[in-house]
C-alpha positions as CSV (number, residue, x, y, z in Angstrom):
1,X,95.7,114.3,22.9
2,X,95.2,112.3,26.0
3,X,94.5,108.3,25.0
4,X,91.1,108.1,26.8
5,X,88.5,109.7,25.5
6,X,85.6,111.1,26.4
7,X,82.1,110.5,24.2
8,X,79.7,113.2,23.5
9,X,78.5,111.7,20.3
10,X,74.5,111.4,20.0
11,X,72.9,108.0,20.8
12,X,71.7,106.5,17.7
13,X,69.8,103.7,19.2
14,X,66.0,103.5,20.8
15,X,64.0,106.8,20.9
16,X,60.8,108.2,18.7
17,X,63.6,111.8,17.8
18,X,63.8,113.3,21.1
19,X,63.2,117.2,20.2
20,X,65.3,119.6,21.8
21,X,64.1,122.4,23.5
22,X,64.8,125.8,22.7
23,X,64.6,128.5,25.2
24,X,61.9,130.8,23.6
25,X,61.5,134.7,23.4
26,X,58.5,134.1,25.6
27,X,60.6,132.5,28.9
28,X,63.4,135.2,28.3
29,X,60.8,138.1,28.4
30,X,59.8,136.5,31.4
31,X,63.3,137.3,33.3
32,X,62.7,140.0,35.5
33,X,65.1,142.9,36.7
34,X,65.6,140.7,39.7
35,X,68.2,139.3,36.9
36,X,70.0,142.4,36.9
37,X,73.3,143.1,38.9
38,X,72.6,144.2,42.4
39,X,73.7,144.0,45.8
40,X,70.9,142.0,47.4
41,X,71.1,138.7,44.4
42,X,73.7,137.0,43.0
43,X,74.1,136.7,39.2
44,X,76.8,136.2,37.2
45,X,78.7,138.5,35.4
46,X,81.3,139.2,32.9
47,X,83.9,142.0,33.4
48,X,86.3,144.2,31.5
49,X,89.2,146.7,32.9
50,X,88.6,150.5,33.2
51,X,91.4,152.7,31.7
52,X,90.2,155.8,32.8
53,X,93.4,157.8,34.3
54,X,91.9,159.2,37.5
55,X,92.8,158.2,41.4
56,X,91.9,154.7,42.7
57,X,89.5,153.6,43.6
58,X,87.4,156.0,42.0
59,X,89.2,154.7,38.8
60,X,90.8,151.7,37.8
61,X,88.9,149.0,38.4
62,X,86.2,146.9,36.4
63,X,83.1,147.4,34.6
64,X,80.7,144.3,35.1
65,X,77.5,143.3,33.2
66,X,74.8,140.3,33.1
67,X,76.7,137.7,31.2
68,X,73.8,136.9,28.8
69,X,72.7,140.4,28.4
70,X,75.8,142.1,25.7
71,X,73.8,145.6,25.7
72,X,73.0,145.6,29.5
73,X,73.7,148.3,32.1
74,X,77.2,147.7,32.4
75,X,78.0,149.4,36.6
76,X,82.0,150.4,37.7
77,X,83.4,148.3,40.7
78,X,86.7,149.5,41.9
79,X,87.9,145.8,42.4
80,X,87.0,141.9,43.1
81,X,86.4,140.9,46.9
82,X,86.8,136.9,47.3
83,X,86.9,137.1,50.6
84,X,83.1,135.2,50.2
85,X,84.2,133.0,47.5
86,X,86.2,130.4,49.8
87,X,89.6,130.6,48.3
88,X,92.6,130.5,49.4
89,X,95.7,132.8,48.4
90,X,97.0,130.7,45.4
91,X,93.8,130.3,44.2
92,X,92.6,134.0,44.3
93,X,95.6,134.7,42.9
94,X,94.1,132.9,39.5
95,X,91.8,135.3,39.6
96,X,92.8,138.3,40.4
97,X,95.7,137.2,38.2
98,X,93.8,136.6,34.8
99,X,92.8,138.6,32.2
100,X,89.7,140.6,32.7
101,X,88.1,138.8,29.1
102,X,88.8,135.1,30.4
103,X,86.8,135.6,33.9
104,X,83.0,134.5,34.5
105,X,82.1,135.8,38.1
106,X,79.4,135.3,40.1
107,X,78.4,137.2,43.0
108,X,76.5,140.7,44.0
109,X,77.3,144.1,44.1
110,X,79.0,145.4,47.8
111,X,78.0,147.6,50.4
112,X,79.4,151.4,49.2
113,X,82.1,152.7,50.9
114,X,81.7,156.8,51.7
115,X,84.7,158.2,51.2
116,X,84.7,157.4,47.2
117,X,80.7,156.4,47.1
118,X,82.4,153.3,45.1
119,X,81.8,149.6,45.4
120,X,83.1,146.3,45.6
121,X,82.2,143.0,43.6
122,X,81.8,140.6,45.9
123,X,82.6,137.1,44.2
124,X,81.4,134.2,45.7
125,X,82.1,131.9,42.5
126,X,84.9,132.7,40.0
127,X,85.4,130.7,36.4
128,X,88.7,131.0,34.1
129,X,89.0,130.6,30.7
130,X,91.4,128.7,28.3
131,X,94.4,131.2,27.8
132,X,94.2,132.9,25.0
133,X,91.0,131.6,23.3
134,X,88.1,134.7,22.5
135,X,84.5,134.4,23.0
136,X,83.1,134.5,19.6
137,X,80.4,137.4,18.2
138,X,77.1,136.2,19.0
139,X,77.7,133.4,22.1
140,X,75.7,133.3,24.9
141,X,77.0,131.8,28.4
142,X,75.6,128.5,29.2
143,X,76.2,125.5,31.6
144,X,75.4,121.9,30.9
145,X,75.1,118.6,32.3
146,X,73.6,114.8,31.3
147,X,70.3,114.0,31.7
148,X,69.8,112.1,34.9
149,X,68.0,109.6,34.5
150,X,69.1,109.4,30.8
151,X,66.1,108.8,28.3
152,X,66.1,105.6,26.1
153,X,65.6,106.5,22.4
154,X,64.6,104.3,19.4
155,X,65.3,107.0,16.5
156,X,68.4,109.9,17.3
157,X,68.9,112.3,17.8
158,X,68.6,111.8,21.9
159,X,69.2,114.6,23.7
160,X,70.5,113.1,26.7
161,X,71.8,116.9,27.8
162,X,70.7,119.7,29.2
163,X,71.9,122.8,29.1
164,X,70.6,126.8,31.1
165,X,71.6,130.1,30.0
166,X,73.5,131.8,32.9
167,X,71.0,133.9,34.6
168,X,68.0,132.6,33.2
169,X,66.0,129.8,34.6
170,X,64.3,127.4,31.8
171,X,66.5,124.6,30.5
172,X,66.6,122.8,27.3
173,X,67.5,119.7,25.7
174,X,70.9,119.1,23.3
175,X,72.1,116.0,21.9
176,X,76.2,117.1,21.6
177,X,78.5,119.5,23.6
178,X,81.3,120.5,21.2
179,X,84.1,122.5,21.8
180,X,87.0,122.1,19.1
181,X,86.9,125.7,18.8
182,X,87.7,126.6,22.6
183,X,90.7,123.8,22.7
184,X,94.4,125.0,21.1
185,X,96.8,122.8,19.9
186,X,97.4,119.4,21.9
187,X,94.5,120.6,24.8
188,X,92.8,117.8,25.7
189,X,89.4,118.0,24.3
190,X,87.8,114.8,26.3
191,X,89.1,117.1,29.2
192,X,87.5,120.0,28.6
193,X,84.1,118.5,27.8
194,X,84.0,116.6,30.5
195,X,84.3,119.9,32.5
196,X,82.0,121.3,31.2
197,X,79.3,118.0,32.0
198,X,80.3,116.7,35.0
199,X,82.1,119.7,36.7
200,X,80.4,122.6,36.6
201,X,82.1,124.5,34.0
202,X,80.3,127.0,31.9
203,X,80.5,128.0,28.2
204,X,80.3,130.5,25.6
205,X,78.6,128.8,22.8
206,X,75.8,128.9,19.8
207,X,73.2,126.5,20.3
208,X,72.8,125.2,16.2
209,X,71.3,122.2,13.8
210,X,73.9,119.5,13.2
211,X,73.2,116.2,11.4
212,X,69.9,115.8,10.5
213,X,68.6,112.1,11.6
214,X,65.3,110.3,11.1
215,X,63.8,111.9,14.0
216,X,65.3,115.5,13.2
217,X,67.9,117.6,13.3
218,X,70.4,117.1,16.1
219,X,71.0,120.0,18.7
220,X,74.8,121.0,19.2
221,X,76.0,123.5,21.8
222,X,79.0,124.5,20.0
223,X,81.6,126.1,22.6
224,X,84.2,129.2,22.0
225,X,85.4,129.4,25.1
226,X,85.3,127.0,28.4
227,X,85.5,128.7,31.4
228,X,86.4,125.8,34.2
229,X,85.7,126.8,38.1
230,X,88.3,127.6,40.2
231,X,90.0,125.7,42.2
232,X,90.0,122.7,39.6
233,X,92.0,119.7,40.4
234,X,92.4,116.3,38.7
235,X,90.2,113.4,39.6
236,X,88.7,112.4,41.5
237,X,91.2,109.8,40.4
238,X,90.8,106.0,40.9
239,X,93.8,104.4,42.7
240,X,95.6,101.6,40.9
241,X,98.6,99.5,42.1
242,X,101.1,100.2,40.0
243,X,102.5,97.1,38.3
244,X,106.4,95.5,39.0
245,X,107.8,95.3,35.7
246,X,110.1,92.7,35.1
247,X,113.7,94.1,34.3
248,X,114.1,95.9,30.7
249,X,110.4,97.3,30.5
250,X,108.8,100.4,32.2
251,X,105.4,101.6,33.8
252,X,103.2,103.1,31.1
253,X,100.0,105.4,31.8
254,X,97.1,106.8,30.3
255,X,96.1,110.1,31.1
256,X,91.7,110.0,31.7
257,X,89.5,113.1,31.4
258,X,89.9,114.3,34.6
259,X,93.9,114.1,34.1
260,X,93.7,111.2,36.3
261,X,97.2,108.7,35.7
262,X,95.9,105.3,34.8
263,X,98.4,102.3,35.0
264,X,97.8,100.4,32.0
265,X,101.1,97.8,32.5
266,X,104.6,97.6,31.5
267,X,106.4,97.8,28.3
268,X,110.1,97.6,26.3
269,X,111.4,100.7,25.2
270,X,111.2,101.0,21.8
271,X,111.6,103.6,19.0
272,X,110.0,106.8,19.8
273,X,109.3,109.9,17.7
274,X,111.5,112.4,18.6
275,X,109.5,115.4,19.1
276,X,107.8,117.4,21.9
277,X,105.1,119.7,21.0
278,X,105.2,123.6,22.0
279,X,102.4,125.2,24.2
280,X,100.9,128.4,23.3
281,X,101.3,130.7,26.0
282,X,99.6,130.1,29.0
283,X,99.5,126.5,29.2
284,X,102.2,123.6,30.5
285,X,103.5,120.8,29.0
286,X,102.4,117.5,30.5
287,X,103.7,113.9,29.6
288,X,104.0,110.5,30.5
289,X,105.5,107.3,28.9
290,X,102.6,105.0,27.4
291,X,101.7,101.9,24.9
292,X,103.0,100.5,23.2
293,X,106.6,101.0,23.4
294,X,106.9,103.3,26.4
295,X,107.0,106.8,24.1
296,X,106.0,109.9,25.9
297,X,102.5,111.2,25.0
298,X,101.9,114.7,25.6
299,X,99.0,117.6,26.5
300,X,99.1,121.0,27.1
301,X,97.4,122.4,30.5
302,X,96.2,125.6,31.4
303,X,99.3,126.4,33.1
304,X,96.9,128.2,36.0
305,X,95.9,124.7,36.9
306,X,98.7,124.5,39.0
307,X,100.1,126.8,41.7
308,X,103.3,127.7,40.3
């Protein structure tokens, strides 16, 4: 794992047990079929292949549906069109490129064409999932971000975040985003979190109890999948002078949660493990030499996060 980390723990200091907020059965009846898929309003969407055998474009393409709605109206598209969506070739090509269970889309339905009387999707956002990771039975889509300004609490659980089902406009509190479940081996979990809170990513996940504290139960949104926004680079990264080590030692780094490189000084070589870890398909190997004896640490990266 990456040596800084990223805290998502609960506050347990100041607060009277700041409840979280549930989204009732009342405030989703009140989602209208304005939340449905259409070609006048955006929603987002999730999307699987067609494998009908039959002549493009009548065939062939994609079946999309509401993201939050697993027994909706699901309508045929007979392909993606980014050319709203504001990215360029490498990155559509993540896209286009991915498979049809690890996209979030969002974006309208396009005008039909008359020779086939089929449509377009016309994508104006697109999200990717961690290769190889399945939404779980049961998880709604979500997005999430800190409570600004955050509340002070004298008894936790603090929900200091707040979270909205895709589609649906009420918020509600949380005290913890977790997302062990959505991270494989040697993913940097401080990395995906902090995706998730301060970059726009959205989630599969069960909202649930956790710990139960003096002012109740705490709220977890406990992620499957992570789906981060595409394009999505490092930083913004800080710049640091790097330092003129003195002759026998070496630069180390730390590696932040936005896989910035952070000089932390020099160091002597020493004895290192000897050992590099294996990526699961679909993610890259990063590495650089750290404290305290210059080893290598190491992550693996959704290999889509770079054009390759």
């Amino acid at each position: 794992m990456r040596t800084s980390l990223f805290a998502l723990s609960s506050v347990v200091v100041l607060s009277m047990g700041c409840a979280a907020q549930s989204v009732s059965s009342e405030e989703e009846a009140a989602a209208t079929s304005d939340d449905e898929i259409s070609a006048v309003s955006q929603s987002y969407v999730v999307l699987r292949p067609d494998y009908r055998k039959c002549m493009s474009p009548i065939c062939g393409g994609y079946y999309v549906r509401d993201a939050n709605r697993p027994y909706g109206k699901e309508v045929y598209v007979s392909g993606l069109d980014l050319s709203l969506s504001g990215l360029d070739e490498l990155d559509a090509a993540k896209v286009t490129g991915a498979p049809a269970n690890e996209l979030v889309l969002r974006g309208k339905l396009g005008a039909v064409e008359k020779k086939f009387n089929t449509r377009a999707f016309m994508v104006t956002e697109a999200y990717r999932g961690m290769p190889g990771v399945t939404v779980q039975s049961g998880d709604l889509f979500y997005r999430a971000h800190f409570r600004d300004p955050q509340i002070t609490c004298i008894t936790a659980p603090c929900n200091n975040t707040v979270g909205q089902k895709l589609n649906f406009k009420p918020e509600f509190d949380f005290t913890t985003l977790t997302v062990d479940d959505a991270a494989k081996p040697f993913v940097d979990k401080a990395w995906l979190s902090r995706r998730v809170l301060s970059h726009d990513a959205i989630v599969a996940a069960k909202l649930r109890n956790g710990a139960k504290f003096p002012g109740g139960y705490e709220k977890v949104l406990d992620a499957s999948q992570v789906f981060v926004r595409i394009p999505d680079l490092a930083g913004p990264c800080p710049m640091f002078p790097i330092h003129m080590c003195p002759e026998g030692k070496v630069n180390t780094f730390s590696h932040n949660a936005d896989r910035c490189s952070i000089p932390t000084g020099c160091a002597t070589p020493g004895i290192c493990p000897m050992y590099m870890p294996a990526c699961e398909p679909g993610y890259t190997l990063a590495s650089w030499t750290s404290q305290p004896a210059a080893c290598h640490a190491y992550a693996c990266e959704p290999a889509f996060l770079y054009n390759e």
